[in-house]
C-alpha positions in Angstrom: 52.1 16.5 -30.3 51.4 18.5 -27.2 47.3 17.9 -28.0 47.6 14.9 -28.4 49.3 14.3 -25.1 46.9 16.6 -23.7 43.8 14.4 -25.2 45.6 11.3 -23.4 46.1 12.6 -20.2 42.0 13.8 -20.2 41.3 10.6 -21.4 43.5 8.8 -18.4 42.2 11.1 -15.9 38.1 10.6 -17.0 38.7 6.6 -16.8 40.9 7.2 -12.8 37.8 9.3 -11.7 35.2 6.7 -13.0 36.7 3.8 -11.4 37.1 5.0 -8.0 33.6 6.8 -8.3 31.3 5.0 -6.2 27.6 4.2 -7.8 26.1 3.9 -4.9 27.3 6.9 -3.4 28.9 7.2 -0.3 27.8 5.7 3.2 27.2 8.9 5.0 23.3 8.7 6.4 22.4 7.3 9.8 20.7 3.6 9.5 16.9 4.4 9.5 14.8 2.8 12.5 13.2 0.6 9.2 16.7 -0.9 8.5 17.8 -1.2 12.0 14.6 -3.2 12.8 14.8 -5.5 9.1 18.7 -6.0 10.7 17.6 -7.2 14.5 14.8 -9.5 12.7 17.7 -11.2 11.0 19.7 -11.6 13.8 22.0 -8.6 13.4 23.3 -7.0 16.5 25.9 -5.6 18.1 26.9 -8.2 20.6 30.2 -9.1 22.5 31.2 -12.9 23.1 33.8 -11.1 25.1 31.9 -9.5 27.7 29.4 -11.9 28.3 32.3 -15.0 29.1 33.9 -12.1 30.9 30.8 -11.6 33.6 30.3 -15.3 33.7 33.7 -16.2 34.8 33.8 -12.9 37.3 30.5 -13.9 38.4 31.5 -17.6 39.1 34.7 -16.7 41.1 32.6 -14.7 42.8 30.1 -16.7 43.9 33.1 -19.3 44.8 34.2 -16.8 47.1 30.9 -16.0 48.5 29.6 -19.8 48.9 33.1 -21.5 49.5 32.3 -21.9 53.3 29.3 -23.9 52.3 30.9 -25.4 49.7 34.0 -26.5 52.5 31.4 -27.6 54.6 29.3 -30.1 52.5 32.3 -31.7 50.9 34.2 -32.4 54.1 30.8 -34.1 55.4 30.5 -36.0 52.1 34.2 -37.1 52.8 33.5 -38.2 56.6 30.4 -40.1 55.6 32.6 -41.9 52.5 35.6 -42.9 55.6 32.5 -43.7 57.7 31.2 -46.7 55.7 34.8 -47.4 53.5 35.0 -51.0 55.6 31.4 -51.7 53.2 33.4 -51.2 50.5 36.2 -53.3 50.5 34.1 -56.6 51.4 33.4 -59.1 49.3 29.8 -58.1 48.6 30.6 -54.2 47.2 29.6 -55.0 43.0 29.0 -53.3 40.5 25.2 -52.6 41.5 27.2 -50.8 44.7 29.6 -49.2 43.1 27.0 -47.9 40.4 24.9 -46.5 43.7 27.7 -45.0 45.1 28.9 -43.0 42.2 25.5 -41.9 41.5 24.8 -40.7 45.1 28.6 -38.8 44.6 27.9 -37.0 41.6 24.6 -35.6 43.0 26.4 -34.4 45.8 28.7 -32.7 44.0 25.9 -31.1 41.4 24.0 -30.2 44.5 26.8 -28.7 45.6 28.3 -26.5 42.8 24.4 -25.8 41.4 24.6 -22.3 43.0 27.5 -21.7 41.7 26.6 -22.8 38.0 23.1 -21.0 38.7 24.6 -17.1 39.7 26.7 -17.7 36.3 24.0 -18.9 33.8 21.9 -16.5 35.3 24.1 -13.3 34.7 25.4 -14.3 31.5 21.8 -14.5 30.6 21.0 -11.3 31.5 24.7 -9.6 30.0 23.2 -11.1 26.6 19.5 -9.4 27.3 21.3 -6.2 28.1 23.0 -6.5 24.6 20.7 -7.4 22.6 17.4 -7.2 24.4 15.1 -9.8 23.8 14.1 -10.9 20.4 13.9 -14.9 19.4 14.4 -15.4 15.5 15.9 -18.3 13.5 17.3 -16.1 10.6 21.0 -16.8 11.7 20.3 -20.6 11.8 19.0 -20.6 7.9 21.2 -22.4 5.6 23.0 -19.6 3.3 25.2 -20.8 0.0 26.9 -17.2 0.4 28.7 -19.1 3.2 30.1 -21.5 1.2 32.2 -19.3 -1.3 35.5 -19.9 -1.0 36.4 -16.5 -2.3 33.7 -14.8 0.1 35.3 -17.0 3.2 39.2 -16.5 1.8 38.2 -12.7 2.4 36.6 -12.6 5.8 40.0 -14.8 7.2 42.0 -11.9 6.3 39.5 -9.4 6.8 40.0 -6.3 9.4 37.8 -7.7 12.0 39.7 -10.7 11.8 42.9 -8.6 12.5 41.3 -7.0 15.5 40.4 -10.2 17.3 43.9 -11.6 16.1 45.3 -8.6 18.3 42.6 -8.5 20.8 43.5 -12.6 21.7 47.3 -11.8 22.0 46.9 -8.8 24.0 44.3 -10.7 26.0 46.8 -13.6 26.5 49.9 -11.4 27.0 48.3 -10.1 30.0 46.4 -12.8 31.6 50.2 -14.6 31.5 51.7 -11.4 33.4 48.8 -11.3 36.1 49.4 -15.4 36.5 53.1 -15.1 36.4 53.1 -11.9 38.8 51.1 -13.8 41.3 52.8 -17.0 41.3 56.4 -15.1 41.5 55.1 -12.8 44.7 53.2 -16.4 46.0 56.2 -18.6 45.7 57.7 -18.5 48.9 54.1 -19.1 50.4 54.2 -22.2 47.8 57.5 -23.4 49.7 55.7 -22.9 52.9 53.1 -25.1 52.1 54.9 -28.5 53.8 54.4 -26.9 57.0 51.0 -26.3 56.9 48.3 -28.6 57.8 45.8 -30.0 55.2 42.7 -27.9 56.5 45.5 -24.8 56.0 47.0 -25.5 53.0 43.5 -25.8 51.0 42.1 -22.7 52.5 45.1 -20.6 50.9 45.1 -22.8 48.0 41.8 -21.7 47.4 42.1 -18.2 48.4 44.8 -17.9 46.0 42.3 -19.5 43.3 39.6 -17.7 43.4 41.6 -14.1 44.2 43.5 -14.8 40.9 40.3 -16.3 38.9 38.6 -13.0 40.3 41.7 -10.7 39.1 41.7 -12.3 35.5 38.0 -12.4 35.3 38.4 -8.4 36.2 41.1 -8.0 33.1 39.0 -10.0 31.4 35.6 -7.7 31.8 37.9 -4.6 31.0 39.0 -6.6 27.7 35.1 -7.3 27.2 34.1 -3.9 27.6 35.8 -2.9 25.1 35.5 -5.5 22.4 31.5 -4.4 23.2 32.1 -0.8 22.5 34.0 -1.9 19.4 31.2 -4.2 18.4 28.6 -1.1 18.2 30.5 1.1 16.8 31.3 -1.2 14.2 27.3 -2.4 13.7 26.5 1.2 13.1 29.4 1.8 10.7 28.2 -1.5 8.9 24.6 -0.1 8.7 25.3 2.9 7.3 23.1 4.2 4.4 23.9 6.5 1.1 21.4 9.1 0.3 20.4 7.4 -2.5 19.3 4.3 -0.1 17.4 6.8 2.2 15.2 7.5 -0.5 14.8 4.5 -1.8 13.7 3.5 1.1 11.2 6.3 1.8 9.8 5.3 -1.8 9.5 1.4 -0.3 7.6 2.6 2.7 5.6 5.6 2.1 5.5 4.8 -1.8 6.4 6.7 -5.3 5.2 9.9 -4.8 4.2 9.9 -8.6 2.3 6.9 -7.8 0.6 7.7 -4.8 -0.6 10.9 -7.2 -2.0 8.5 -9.6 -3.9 6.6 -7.0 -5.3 9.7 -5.6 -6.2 11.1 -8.8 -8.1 8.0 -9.2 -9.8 8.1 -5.3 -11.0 11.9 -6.0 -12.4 11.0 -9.7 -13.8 8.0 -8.2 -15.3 10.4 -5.0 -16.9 12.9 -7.7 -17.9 10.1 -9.7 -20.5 8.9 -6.9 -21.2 12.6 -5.8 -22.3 13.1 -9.4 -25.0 10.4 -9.5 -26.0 11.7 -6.2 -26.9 14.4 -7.0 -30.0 14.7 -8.2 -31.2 13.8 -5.1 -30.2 17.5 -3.8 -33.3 20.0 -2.5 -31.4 23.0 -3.3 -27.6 24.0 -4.7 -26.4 26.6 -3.0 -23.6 29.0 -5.2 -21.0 31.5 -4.5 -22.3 32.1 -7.7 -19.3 31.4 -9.6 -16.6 29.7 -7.3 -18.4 27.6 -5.5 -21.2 25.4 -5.7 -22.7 23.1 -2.4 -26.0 20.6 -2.9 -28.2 19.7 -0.1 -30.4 17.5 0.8 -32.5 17.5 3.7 -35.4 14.2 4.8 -36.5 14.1 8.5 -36.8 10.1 8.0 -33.4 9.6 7.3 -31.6 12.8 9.1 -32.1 15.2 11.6 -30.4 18.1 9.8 -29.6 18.8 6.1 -26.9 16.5 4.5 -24.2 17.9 2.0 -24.3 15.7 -0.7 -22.2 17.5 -3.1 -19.7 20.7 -3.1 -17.5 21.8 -5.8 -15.1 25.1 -6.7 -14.7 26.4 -10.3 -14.6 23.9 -12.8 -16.4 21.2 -11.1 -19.3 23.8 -9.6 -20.2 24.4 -13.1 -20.7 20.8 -13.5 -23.1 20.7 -10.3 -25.3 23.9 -11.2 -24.9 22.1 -14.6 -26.6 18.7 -13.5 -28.8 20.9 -11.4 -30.3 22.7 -14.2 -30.4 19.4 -16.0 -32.6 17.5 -13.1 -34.8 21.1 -12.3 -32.8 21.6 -8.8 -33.4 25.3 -7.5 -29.9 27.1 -7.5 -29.9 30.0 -4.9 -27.4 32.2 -4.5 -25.7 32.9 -1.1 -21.8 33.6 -0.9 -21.5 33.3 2.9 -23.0 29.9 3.1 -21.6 28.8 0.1 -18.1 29.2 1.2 -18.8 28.0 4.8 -20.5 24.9 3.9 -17.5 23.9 1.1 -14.3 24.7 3.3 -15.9 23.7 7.0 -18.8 20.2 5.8 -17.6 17.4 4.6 -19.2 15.4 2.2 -22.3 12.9 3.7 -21.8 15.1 6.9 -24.8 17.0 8.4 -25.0 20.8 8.8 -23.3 22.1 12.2 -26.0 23.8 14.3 -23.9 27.4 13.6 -25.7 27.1 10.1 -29.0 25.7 10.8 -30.3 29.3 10.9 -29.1 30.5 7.4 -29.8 26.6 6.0 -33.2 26.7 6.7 -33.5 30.4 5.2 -32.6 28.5 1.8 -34.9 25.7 2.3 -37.8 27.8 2.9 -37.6 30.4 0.1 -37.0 26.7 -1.9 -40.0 25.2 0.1 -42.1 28.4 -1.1 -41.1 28.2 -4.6 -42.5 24.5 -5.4 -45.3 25.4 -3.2 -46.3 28.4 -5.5 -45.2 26.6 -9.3 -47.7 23.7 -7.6 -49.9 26.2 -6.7 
């Protein structure tokens, strides 16, 4: 009875360990500069909605603060010039061809008036994005996917944990923007009371002070709130890109090829190479031997070359096939160790001679040069 419990509790313990074993290993490896790259081209980067609004809206209230004199300025002369001419408009010729004119003239005012303040924004939440993400333009993100259309898929991401963190980041977010509006309207509202006794010019200058001085104070909260939604955001990008070992290598396989492969192919390239430097070969002057190690052809014509050409070289094996071939096509084979080793680990093949051999190359050549001259003879 006690094996048999035994053999279940093996058997219970086996099946645990299988189903929480993970078959694609564990994320643990740093996102290669490959997948980080295939990730940007689709879109994928760590970027914070957050941070950007948050610039914008500081930037704005800041410019507001910065431009409001000129702002002051051109809408109490649009005013005056309005009460100037308001006797035009209550006469029995002001239309709808008038009325069109005059709202058209207003609004352009007005854009003319608030453009630098929309420009400085645009601009620097322009720039906030750069800073994120640098610049790349791809449509990727903009590519119908039916992955986003699963039900399931969507049912997950609503109750996923990055949904949980921006439910908590957007409470905390509105908790404190409503203590920093309710602080400042509590310590403003005797001020507020005030207000009758103030004239109109007075009354909108601290209106607007107040405005802006709050709009900047939120915008502040706002950047800290940003600031760390972006830290968030990259930490989280580089969690999400995360490789196992397994898809390291596979990826190393992907770029730089099997290795097994890449063995084949170059098996092929160097039978190919020997191939050609076979059936070259009897174009050699002279073979030059180790005698048994190493075997180097050359060829030497003024027309085509100003020094000798190795055509062939060899070690072991394939230098018995050259002084093999040699024999074969009636190629002198000479014996020298020295060069022999020099040419075959320092010339490549179809390179000339370097001039630090040209003395004990054309030592071979002559004593070959000699011996056709005397078999002629």
């Amino acid at each position: 009875m006690e094996k048999e419990e035994m053999l279940v509790f093996r058997y219970v313990t086996t099946m645990r360990l299988q189903f929480f074993a993970d078959e694609g290993g564990d994320k643990t490896e740093q996102a290669t500069p490959k997948k980080l790259s295939d990730a940007r081209k689709k879109g994928q980067v760590a970027k914070s909605q957050e941070l950007s609004t948050a610039v914008m809206l500081l930037a704005f209230f800041v410019a507001v603060k910065v431009f409001v004199g000129f702002i002051g300025e051109r809408f109490l002369g649009r005013f005056k010039e309005t009460y100037q001419v308001i006797d035009v408009y209550v006469t029995d010729e002001f239309g709808p061809a008038m009325a069109g004119a005059f709202m058209r003239e207003g609004l352009l005012d007005i854009l003319l008036i608030c453009l630098p303040l929309f420009a400085v924004a645009v601009v620097i939440a322009f720039l906030v994005n750069i800073y994120q993400v640098k610049w790349r333009v791809t449509t990727d993100p903009l590519k119908p996917k039916l992955s986003k259309f699963d039900p399931i898929k969507g049912f997950k991401r609503i109750f996923s944990k990055d949904k949980i963190f921006v439910l908590i980041k957007d409470v905390f977010k509105i908790a404190l923007i409503f203590y920093v509006v309710y602080s400042d309207l509590v310590d403003a509202a005797g001020a507020v009371v005030a207000l009758y006794d103030f004239s109109l010019e007075q009354a909108i200058v601290y209106v607007g002070d107040f405005v802006i001085n709050l709009g900047i104070k939120l915008s502040a909260i706002y950047l800290i709130v940003g600031l760390a939604d972006y830290i968030y955001q990259k930490l989280k990008f580089k969690k999400d890109l995360m490789m196992s070992k397994q898809e390291v290598k596979d990826e190393y396989k992907q770029q730089e090829g099997d290795p097994q492969v890449k063995g084949k192919i170059k098996s092929k390239m160097r039978e190919v190479s020997q191939r050609r430097m076979m059936q070259k070969l009897p174009e050699a002057d002279v073979v030059i031997t180790n005698p048994t190690h190493f075997a180097c052809a050359i060829r030497y014509d003024k027309e085509v070359s100003e020094a000798p050409v190795l055509i062939a070289k060899g070690a072991d094996y394939l230098a018995q096939k050259i002084k093999d071939v040699a024999k074969e096509n009636g190629i002198p084979i000479v014996e020298n160790k020295p060069l022999a080793r020099m040419l075959y680990y320092n010339v490549d093949l179809e390179s000339e001679i370097p001039r630090e051999l040209y003395q004990m190359t054309a030592e071979v050549l002559a004593y070959v040069y000699r011996l056709k001259n005397g078999g002629a003879a």
